[in-house]
KESEDO-86936 format. One record per residue (C-alpha): residue in three letters; x, y, z; residue number from 1. Coordinates in nm, 2 decimals. Layout:
+------+--------+--------+--------+-----+
! type !      x !      y !      z ! seq !
+------+--------+--------+--------+-----+
!  ALA !      X !      Y !      Z ! NUM !
...
+------+--------+--------+--------+-----+
***
This chain:
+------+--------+--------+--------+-----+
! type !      x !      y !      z ! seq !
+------+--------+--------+--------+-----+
!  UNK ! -20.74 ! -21.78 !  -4.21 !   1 !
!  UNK ! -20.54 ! -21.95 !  -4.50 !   2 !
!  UNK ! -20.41 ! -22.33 !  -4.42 !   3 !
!  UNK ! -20.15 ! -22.52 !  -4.54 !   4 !
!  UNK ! -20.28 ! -22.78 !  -4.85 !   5 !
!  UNK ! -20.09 ! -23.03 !  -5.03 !   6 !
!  UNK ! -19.87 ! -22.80 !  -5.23 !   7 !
!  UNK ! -19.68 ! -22.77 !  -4.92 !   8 !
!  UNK ! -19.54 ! -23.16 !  -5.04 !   9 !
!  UNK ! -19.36 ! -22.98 !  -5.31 !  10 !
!  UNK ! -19.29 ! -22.62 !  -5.13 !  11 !
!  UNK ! -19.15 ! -22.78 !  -4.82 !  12 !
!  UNK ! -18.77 ! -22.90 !  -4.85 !  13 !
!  UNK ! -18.77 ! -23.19 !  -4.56 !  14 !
!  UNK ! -18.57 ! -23.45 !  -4.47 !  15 !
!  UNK ! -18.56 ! -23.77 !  -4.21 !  16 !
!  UNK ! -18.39 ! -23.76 !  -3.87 !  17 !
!  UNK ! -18.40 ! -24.07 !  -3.65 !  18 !
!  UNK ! -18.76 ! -24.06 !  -3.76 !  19 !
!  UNK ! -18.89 ! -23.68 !  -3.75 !  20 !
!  UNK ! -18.91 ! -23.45 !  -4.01 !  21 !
!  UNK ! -18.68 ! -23.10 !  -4.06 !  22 !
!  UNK ! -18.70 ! -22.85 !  -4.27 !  23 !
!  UNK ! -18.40 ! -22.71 !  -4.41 !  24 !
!  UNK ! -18.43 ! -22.34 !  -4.38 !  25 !
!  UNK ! -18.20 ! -22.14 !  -4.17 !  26 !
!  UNK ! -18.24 ! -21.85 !  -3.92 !  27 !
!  UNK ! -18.30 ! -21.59 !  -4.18 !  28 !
!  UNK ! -18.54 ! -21.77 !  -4.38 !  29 !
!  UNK ! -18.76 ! -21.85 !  -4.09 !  30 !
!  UNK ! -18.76 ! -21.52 !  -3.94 !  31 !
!  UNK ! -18.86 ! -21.42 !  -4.40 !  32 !
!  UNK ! -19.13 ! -21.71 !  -4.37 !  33 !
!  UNK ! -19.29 ! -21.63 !  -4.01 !  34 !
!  UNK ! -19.34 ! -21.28 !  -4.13 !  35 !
!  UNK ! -19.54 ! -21.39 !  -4.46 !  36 !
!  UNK ! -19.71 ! -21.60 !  -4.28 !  37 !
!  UNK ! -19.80 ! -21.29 !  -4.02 !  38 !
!  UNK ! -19.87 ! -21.05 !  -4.33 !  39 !
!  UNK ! -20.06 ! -21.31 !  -4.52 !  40 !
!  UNK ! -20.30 ! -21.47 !  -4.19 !  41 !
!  UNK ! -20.20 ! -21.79 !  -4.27 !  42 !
!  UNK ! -20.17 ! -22.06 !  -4.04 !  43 !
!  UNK ! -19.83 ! -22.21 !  -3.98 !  44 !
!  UNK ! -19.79 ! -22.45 !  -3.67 !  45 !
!  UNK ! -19.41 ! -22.40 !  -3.57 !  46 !
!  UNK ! -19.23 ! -22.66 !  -3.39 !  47 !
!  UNK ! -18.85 ! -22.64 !  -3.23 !  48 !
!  UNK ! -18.74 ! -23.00 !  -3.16 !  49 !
!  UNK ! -18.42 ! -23.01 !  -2.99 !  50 !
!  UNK ! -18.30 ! -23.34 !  -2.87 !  51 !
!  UNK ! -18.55 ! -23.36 !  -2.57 !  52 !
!  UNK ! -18.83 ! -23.38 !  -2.86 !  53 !
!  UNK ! -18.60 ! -23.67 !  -3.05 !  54 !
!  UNK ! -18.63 ! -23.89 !  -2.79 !  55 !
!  UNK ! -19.01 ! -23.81 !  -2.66 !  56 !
!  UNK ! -19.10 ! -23.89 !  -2.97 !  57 !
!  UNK ! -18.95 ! -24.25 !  -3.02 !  58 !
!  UNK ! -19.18 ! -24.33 !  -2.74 !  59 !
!  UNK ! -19.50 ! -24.13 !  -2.75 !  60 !
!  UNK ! -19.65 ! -24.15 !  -3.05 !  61 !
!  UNK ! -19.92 ! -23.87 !  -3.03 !  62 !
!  UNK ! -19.64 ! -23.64 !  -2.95 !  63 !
!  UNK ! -19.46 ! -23.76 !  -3.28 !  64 !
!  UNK ! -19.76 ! -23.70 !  -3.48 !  65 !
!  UNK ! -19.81 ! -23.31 !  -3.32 !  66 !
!  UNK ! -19.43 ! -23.28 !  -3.49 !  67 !
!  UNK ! -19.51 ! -23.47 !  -3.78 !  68 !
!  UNK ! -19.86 ! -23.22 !  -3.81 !  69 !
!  UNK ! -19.63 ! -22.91 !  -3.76 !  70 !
!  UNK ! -19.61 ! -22.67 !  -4.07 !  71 !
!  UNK ! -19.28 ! -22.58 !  -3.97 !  72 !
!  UNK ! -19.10 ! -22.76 !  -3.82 !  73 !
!  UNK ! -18.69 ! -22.66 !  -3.74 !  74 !
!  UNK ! -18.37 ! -22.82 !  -3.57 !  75 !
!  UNK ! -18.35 ! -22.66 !  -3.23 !  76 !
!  UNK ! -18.05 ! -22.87 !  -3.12 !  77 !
!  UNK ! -17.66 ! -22.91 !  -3.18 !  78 !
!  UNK ! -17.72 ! -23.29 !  -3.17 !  79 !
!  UNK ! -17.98 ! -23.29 !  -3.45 !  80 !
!  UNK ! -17.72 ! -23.08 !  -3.64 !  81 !
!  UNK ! -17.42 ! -23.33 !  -3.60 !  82 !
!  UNK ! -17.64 ! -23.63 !  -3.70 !  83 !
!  UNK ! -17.73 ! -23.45 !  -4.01 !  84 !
!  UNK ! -17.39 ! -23.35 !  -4.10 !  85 !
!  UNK ! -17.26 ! -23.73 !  -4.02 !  86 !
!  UNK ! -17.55 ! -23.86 !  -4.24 !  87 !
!  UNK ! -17.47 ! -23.58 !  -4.53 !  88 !
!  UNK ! -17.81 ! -23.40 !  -4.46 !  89 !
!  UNK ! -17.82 ! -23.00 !  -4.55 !  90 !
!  UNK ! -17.93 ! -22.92 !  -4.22 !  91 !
!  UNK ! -17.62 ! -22.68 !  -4.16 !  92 !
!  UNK ! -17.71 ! -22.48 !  -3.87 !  93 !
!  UNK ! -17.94 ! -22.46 !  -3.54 !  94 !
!  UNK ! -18.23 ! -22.26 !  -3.57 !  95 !
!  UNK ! -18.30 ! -22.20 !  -3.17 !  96 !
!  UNK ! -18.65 ! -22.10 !  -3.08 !  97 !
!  UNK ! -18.49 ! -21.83 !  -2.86 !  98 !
!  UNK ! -18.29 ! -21.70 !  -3.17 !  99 !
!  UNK ! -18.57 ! -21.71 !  -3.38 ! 100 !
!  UNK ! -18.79 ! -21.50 !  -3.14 ! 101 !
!  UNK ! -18.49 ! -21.27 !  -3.07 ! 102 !
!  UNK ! -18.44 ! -21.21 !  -3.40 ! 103 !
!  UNK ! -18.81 ! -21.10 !  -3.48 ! 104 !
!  UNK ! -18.82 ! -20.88 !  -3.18 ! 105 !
!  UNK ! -18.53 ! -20.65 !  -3.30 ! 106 !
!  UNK ! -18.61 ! -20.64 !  -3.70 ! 107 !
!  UNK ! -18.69 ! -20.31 !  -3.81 ! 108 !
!  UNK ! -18.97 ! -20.14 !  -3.75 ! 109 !
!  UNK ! -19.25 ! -20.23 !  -3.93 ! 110 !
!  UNK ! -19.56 ! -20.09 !  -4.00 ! 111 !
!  UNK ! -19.75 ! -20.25 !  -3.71 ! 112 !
!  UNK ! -19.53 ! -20.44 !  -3.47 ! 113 !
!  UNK ! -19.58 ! -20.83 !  -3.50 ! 114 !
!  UNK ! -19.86 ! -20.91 !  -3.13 ! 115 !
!  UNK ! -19.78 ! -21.19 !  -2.91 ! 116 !
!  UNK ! -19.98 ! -21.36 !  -2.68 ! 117 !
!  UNK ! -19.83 ! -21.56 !  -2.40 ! 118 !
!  UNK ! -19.96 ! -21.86 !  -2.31 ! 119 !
!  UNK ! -19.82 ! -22.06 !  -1.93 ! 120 !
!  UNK ! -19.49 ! -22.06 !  -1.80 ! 121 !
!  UNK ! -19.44 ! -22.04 !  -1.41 ! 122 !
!  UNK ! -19.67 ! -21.85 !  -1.21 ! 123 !
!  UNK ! -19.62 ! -21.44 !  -1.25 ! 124 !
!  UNK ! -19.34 ! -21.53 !  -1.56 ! 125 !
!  UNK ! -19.58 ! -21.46 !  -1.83 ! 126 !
!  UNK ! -19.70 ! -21.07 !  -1.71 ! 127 !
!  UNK ! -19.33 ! -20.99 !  -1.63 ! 128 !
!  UNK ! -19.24 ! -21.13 !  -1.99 ! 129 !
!  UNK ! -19.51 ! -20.89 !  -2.14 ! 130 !
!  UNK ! -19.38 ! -20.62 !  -1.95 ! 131 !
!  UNK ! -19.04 ! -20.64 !  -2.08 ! 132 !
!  UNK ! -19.15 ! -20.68 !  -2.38 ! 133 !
!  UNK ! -19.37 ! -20.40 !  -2.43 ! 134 !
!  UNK ! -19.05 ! -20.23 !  -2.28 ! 135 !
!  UNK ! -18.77 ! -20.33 !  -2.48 ! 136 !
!  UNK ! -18.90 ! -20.46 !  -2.83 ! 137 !
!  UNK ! -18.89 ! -20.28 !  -3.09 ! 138 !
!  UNK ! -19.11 ! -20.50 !  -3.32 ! 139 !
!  UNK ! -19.32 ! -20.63 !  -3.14 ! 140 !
!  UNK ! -19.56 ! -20.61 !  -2.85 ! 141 !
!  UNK ! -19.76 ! -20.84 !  -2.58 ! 142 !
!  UNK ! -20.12 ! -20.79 !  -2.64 ! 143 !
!  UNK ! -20.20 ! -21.05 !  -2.37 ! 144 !
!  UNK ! -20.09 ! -21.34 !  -2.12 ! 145 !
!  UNK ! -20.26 ! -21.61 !  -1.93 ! 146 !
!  UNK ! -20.12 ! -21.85 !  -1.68 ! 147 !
!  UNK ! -20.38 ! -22.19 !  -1.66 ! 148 !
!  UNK ! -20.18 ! -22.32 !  -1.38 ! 149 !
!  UNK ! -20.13 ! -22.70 !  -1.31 ! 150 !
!  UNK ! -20.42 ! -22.86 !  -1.51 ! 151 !
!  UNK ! -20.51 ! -23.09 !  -1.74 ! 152 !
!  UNK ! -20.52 ! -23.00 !  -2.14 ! 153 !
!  UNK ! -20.86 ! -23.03 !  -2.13 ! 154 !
!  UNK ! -20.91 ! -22.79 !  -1.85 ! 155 !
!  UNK ! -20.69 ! -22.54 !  -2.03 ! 156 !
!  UNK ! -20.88 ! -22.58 !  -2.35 ! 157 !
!  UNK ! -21.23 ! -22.45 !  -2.24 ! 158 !
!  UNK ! -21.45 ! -22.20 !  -2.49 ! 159 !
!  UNK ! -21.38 ! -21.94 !  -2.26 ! 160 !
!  UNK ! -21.02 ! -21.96 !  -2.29 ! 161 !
!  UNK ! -20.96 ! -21.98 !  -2.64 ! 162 !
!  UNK ! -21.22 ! -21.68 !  -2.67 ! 163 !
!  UNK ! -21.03 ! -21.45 !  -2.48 ! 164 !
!  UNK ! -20.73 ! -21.54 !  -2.63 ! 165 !
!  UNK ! -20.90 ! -21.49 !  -2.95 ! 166 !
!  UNK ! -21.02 ! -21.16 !  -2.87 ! 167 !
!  UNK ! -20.65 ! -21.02 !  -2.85 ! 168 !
!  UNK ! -20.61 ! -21.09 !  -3.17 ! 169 !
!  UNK ! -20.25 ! -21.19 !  -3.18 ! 170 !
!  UNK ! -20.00 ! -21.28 !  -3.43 ! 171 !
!  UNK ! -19.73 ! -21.51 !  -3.25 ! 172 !
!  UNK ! -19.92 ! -21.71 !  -2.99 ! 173 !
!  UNK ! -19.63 ! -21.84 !  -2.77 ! 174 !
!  UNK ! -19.71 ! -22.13 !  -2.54 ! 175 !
!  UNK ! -19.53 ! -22.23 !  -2.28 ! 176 !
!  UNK ! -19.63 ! -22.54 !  -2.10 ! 177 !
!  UNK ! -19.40 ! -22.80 !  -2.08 ! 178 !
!  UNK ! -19.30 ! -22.99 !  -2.42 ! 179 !
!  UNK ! -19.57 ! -23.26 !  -2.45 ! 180 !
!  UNK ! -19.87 ! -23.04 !  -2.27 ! 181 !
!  UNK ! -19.79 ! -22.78 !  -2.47 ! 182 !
!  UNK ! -19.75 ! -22.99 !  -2.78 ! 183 !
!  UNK ! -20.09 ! -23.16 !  -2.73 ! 184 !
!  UNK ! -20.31 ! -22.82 !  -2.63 ! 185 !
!  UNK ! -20.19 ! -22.66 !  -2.96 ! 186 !
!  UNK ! -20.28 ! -22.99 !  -3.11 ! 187 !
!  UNK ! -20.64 ! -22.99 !  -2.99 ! 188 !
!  UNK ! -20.70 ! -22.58 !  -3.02 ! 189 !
!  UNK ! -20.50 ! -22.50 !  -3.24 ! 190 !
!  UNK ! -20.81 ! -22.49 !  -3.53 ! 191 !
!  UNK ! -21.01 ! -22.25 !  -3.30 ! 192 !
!  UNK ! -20.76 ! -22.07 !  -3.30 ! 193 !
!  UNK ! -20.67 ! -21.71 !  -3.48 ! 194 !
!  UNK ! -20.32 ! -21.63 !  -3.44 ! 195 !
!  UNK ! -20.11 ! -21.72 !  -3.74 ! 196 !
!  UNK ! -19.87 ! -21.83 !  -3.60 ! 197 !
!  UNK ! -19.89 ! -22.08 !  -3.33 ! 198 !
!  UNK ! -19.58 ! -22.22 !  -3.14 ! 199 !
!  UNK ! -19.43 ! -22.39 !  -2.79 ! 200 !
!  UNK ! -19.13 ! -22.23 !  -2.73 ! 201 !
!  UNK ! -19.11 ! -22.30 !  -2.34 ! 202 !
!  UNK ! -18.74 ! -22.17 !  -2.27 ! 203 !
!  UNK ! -18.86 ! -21.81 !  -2.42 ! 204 !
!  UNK ! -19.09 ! -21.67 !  -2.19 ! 205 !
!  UNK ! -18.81 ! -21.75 !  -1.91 ! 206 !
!  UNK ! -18.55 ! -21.51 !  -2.14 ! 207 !
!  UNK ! -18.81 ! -21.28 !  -2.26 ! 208 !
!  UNK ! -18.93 ! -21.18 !  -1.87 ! 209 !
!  UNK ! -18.50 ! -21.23 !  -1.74 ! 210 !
!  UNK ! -18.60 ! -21.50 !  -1.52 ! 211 !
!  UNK ! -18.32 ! -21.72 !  -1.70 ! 212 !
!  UNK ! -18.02 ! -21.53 !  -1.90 ! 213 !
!  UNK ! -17.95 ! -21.77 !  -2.19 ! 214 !
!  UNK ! -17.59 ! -21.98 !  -2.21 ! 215 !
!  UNK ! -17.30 ! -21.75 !  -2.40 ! 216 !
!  UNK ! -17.27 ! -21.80 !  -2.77 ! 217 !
!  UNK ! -16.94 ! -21.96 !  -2.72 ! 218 !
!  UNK ! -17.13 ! -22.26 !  -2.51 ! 219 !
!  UNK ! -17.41 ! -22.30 !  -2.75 ! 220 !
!  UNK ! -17.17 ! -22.36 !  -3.07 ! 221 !
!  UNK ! -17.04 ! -22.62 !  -2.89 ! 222 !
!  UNK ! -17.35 ! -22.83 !  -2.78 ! 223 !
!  UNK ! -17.29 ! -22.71 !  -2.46 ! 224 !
!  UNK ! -17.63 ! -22.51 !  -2.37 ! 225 !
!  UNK ! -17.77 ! -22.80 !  -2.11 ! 226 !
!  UNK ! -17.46 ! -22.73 !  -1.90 ! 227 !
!  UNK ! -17.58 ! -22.35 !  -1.84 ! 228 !
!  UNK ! -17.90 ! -22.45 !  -1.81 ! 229 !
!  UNK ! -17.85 ! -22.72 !  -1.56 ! 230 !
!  UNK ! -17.66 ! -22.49 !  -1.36 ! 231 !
!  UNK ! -17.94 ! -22.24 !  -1.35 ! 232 !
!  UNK ! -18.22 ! -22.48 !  -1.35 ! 233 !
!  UNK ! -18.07 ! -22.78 !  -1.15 ! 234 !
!  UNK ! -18.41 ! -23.03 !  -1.17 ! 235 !
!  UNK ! -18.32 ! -23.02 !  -1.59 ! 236 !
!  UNK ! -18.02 ! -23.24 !  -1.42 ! 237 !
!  UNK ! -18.25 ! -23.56 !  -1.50 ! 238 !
!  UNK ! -18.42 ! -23.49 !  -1.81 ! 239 !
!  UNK ! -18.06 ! -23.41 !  -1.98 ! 240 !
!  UNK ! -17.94 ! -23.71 !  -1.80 ! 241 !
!  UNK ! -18.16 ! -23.95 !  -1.94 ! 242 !
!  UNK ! -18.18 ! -23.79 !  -2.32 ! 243 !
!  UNK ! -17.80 ! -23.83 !  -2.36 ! 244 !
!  UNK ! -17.82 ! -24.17 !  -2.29 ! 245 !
!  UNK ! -18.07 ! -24.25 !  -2.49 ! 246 !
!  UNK ! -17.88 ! -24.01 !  -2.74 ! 247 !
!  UNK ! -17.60 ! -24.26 !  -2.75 ! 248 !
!  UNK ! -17.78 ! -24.54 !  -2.81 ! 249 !
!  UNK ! -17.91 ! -24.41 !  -3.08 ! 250 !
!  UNK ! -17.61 ! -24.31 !  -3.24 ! 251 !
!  UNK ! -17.45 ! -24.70 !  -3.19 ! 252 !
!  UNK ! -17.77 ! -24.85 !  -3.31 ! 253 !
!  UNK ! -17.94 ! -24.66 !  -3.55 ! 254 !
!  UNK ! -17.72 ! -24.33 !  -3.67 ! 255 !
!  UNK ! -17.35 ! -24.52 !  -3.75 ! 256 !
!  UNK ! -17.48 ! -24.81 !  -3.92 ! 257 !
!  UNK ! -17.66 ! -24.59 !  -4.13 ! 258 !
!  UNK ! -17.35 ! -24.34 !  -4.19 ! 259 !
!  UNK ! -17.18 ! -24.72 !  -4.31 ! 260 !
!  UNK ! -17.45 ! -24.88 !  -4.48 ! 261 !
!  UNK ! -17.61 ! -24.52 !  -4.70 ! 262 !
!  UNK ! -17.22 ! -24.49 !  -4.81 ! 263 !
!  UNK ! -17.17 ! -24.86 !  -4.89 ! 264 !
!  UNK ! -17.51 ! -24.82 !  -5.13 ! 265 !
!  UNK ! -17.39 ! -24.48 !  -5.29 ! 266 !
!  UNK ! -17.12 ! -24.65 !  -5.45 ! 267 !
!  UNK ! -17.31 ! -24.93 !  -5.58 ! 268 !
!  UNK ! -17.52 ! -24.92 !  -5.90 ! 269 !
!  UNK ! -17.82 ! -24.93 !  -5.69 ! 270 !
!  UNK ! -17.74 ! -24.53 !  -5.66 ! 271 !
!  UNK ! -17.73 ! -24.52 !  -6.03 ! 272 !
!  UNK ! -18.05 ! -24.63 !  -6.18 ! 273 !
!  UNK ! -18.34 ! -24.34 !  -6.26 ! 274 !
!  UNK ! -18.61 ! -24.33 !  -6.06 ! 275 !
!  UNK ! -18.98 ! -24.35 !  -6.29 ! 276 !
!  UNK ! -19.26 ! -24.28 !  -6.10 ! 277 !
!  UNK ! -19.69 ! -24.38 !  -6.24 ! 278 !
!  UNK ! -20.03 ! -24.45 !  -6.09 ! 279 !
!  UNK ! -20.33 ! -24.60 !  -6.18 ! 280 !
!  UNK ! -20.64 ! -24.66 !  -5.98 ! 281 !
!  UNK ! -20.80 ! -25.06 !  -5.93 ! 282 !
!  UNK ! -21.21 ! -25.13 !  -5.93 ! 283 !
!  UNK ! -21.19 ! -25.07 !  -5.53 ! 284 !
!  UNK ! -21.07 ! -24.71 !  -5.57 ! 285 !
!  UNK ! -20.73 ! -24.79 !  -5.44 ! 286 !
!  UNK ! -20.45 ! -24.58 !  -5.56 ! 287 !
!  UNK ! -20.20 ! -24.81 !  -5.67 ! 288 !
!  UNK ! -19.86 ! -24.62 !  -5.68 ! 289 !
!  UNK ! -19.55 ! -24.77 !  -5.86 ! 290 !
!  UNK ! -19.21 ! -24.64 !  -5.84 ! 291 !
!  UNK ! -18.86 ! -24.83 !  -5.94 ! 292 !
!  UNK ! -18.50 ! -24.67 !  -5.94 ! 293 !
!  UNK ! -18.29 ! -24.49 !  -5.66 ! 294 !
!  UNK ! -18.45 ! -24.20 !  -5.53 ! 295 !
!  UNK ! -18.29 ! -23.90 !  -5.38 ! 296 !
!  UNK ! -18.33 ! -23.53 !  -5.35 ! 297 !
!  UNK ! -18.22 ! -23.43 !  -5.69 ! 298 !
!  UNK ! -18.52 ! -23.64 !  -5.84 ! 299 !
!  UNK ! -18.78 ! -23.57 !  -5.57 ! 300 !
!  UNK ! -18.99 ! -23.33 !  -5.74 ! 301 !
!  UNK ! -19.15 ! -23.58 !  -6.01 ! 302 !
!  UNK ! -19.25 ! -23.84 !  -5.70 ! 303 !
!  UNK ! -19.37 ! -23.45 !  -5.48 ! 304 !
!  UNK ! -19.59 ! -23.39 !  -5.75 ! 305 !
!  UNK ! -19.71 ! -23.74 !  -5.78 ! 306 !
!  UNK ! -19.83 ! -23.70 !  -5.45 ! 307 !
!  UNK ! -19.99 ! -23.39 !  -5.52 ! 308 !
!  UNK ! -20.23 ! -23.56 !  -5.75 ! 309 !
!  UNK ! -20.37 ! -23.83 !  -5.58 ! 310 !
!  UNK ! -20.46 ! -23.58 !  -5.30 ! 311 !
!  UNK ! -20.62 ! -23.33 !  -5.51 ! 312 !
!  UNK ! -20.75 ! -23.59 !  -5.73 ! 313 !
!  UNK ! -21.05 ! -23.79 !  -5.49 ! 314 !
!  UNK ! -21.01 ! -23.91 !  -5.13 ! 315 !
!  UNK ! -20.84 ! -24.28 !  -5.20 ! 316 !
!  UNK ! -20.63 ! -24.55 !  -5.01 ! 317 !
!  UNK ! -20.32 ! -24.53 !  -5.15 ! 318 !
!  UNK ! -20.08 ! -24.85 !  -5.20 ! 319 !
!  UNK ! -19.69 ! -24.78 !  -5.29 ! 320 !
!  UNK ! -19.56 ! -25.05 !  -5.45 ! 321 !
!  UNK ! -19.16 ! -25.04 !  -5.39 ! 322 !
!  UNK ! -19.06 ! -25.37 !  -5.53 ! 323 !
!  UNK ! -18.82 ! -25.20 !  -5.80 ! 324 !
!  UNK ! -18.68 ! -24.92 !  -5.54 ! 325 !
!  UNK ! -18.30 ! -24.98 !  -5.54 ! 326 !
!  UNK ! -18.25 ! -24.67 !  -5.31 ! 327 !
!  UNK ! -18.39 ! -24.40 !  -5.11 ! 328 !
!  UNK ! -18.28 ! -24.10 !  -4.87 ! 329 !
!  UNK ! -18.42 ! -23.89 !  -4.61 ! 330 !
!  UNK ! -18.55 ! -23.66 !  -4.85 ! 331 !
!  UNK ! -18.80 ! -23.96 !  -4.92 ! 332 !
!  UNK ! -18.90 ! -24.08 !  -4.62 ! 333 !
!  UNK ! -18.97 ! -23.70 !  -4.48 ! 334 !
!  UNK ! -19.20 ! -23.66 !  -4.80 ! 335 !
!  UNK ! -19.36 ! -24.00 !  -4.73 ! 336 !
!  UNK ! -19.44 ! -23.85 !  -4.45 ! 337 !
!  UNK ! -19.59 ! -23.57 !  -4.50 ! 338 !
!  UNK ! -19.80 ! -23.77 !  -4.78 ! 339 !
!  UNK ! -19.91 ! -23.97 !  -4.53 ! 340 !
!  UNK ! -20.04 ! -23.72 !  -4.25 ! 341 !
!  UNK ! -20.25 ! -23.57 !  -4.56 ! 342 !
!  UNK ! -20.39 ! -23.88 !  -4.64 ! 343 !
!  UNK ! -20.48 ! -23.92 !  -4.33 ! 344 !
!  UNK ! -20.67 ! -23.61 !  -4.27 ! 345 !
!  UNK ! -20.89 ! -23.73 !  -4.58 ! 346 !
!  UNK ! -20.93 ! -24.05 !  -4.38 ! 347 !
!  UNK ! -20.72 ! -24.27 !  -4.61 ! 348 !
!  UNK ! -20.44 ! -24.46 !  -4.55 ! 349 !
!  UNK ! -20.09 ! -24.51 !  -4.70 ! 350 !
!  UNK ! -19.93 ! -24.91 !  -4.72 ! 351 !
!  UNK ! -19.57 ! -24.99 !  -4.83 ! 352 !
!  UNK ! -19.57 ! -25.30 !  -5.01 ! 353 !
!  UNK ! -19.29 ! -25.54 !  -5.13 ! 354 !
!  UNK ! -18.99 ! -25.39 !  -4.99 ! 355 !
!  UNK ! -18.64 ! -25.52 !  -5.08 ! 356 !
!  UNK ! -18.42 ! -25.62 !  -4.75 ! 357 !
!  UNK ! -18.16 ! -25.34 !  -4.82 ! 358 !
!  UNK ! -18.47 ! -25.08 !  -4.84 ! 359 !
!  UNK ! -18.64 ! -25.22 !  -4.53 ! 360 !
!  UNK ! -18.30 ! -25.18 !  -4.36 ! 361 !
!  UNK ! -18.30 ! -24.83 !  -4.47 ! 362 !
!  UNK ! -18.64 ! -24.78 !  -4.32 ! 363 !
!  UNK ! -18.54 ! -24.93 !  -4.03 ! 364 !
!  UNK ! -18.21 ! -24.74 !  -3.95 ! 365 !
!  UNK ! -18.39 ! -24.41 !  -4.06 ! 366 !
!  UNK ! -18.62 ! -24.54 !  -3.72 ! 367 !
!  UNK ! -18.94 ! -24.51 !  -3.93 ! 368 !
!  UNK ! -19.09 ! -24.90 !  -3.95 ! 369 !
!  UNK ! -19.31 ! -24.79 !  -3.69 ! 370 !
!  UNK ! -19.44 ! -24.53 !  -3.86 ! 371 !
!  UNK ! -19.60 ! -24.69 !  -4.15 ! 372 !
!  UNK ! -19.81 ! -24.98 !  -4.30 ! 373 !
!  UNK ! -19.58 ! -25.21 !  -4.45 ! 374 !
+------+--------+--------+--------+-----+
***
C-alpha cells in the first residue's frame, strides 16, 4: 500500500481556516481522486470537517492534529464556506461527506464495484446499512460491518479486530463512531490497516441504512441542515447550540478583523514586494530557512518545493527565519503546516523566528500561534 510523501506539499492546493487546513477541490474532483486512490491502493486518510470539527479542534489538540494528519481533507460545512468567501479563499462549494458517498455509489458501473466496510454506528444500523446497500448501489457493495459498542478506542483497536476487518479487504472503510472517537481510532489503526481509503463519516451510515432521511437541498444551500437534523435527532439540540455560539465568537474576534486587516495590507506595498526564498544548513545540522517579500498563492510553488528539499534531503530541525516577510495568506500557513506535520514524523521540529508585529497578527487572527514554535 502506496502512502502519501512530501510531494503531496506541492500536489495539494490548501489553505488556512480559523486554524485547519482545506483542500480546495470540489465534489467532482474528490469523487476523480477517491477513485485513483481505490485503483492505485494508495492510502488517503479522508476527513469532512463541518463546523462541529472547527470548534473541537480549537480546544483539543490531538483531534486538530488527526485533521492536520488527514490526506484529504474537505469543507463539509456552509459556515466553512462563507468564512472562506468573506476572507477571498477558493473554497467555493461544500463538499458533504453524504454527497461524496452518494455520488460514488451511483457512478457507473465499473469493473468491480468500489467494497465498503462499515465500521459503528448505533446498534443493528451498520447490517441494515449493508443491506441496503448491497440492495440499492449500483457501484458499490458492503463486504462487511462491525458494531464495537460503547468502549474505549483502545478496546476497539484489538489485533483481532483490525484482522477481520483486514480480511474483507475493503476499499472505503467507513467509520462511524462519534467525531473525536472516530477521529482518534483511525488515528491509532489506521497504519494496520488495508483499505485505501479510510474515513469517519458518522451521518452516512444513518442515510445509507434510512434510519435518518437527509435535510432537502433547498435547506442545505442555505446553512440550514442542523435544523432538519435537530428535528429528527433532538439531543443534536446542544451540540448545535453550543458550536454556533462559539461560531460567532469567532467571527467578531478572529474572522472580521482579519477580513479588515488582510484588505488594509493588500493595498499597501507590503503586498507588492517578491517573495525570494534560500537555505543553508549551520555546524549543528539545523536547516536554517530564509524567506523576505509578500507571499501568496501565485508564488507558493518556489517556497512548496523548498520544502520538498529539506525533507528529502536528511532528517534536520528546520529554523524559518521571517524577519523580511512583509505578507502572507492562507495558502502559507496551510503549507506551513503540512511542512511541519512531515517534519515531525522525521522527529524534527519547525521554529518561526523574528516575526514582524503585522505578521504575528496575521498568525494570530488566522488562530494558528498555538500551533507553532515561535
Amino acid at each position: 500500500m502506496k502512502k502519501q510523501g512530501s510531494g503531496s506539499i506541492i500536489s495539494r492546493d490548501i489553505f488556512c481556516i480559523l486554524g485547519l487546513p482545506f483542500d480546495t477541490v470540489n465534489l467532482s474532483e474528490t469523487s476523480t481522486l477517491i477513485n485513483s486512490n481505490i485503483d492505485q491502493k494508495q492510502r488517503c486518510f479522508l476527513t469532512t470537517p463541518n463546523l462541529n470539527f472547527l470548534i473541537t479542534a480549537q480546544s483539543d489538540s490531538l483531534f486538530f492534529q488527526s485533521v492536520v494528519d488527514s490526506d484529504l481533507i474537505i469543507a463539509d460545512g456552509m459556515p466553512i464556506i462563507w468564512i472562506a468567501k468573506l476572507l477571498n479563499i477558493p473554497l467555493t462549494s461544500r463538499v458533504a461527506g453524504s454527497d461524496l458517498f452518494d455520488k460514488l455509489s451511483k457512478q457507473e458501473k465499473q469493473n468491480k464495484k468500489t467494497s465498503v466496510f462499515f465500521f459503528g454506528g448505533q446498534e443493528g444500523i451498520a447490517e441494515k446499512a449493508s443491506q441496503e446497500l448491497n440492495k440499492s448501489s449500483q457501484a458499490m457493495s458492503c463486504c462487511g460491518f462491525y458494531d464495537p459498542g460503547f468502549v474505549s478506542v483502545e478496546k476497539m483497536s484489538t489485533p483481532k479486530i483490525i484482522e477481520n476487518i483486514n480480511k474483507t479487504n475493503p476499499d472505503f472503510l467507513l467509520v462511524a463512531l462519534g467525531a473525536g472517537k472516530g477521529q482518534a481510532w483511525i488515528q491509532k489503526n489506521r497504519e494496520q490497516l488495508n483499505a485505501p481509503i479510510i474515513s469517519h463519516l458518522g451521518a452516512v451510515v444513518n442515510f445509507v441504512a434510512g434510519n435518518i432521511i437527509r435535510a432537502p437541498i433547498f435547506w442545505q444551500q442555505c446553512g440550514l441542515e442542523w435544523l432538519w437534523r435537530i428535528k429528527q435527532e433532538p439531543g443534536l439540540w446542544k451540540r448545535y447550540f453550543f458550536d454556533g455560539l462559539a461560531f460567532l465568537k469567532l467571527l467578531t474576534f478572529k474572522v472580521f478583523p482579519l477580513a479588515i486587516y488582510d484588505r488594509k495590507l493588500k493595498r499597501s506595498d507590503f503586498f507588492k514586494t517578491p517573495a525570494i526564498i534560500n537555505y543553508q544548513y549551520e555546524e549543528n545540522s539545523n536547516c536554517i530557512v530564509n524567506i523576505t517579500g509578500s507571499i501568496k498563492h501565485e508564488n507558493l510553488n518556489s517556497i512548496k518545493q523548498v520544502f520538498v528539499d529539506i525533507l528529502k534531503d536528511k532528517p534536520v530541525d528546520v529554523v524559518l527565519n521571517c524577519s523580511g516577510i512583509t505578507y502572507i495568506d492562507s495558502a502559507f500557513i496551510g503549507t506551513l503546516l503540512l511542512f511541519q506535520r512531515q517534519l515531525n514524523q522525521q522527529n524534527c521540529e519547525l521554529l518561526l523566528q523574528n516575526l514582524p508585529k503585522h505578521i504575528y497578527k496575521l498568525f494570530n487572527l488566522n488562530n494558528v500561534l498555538n500551533r507553532f514554535n515561535f
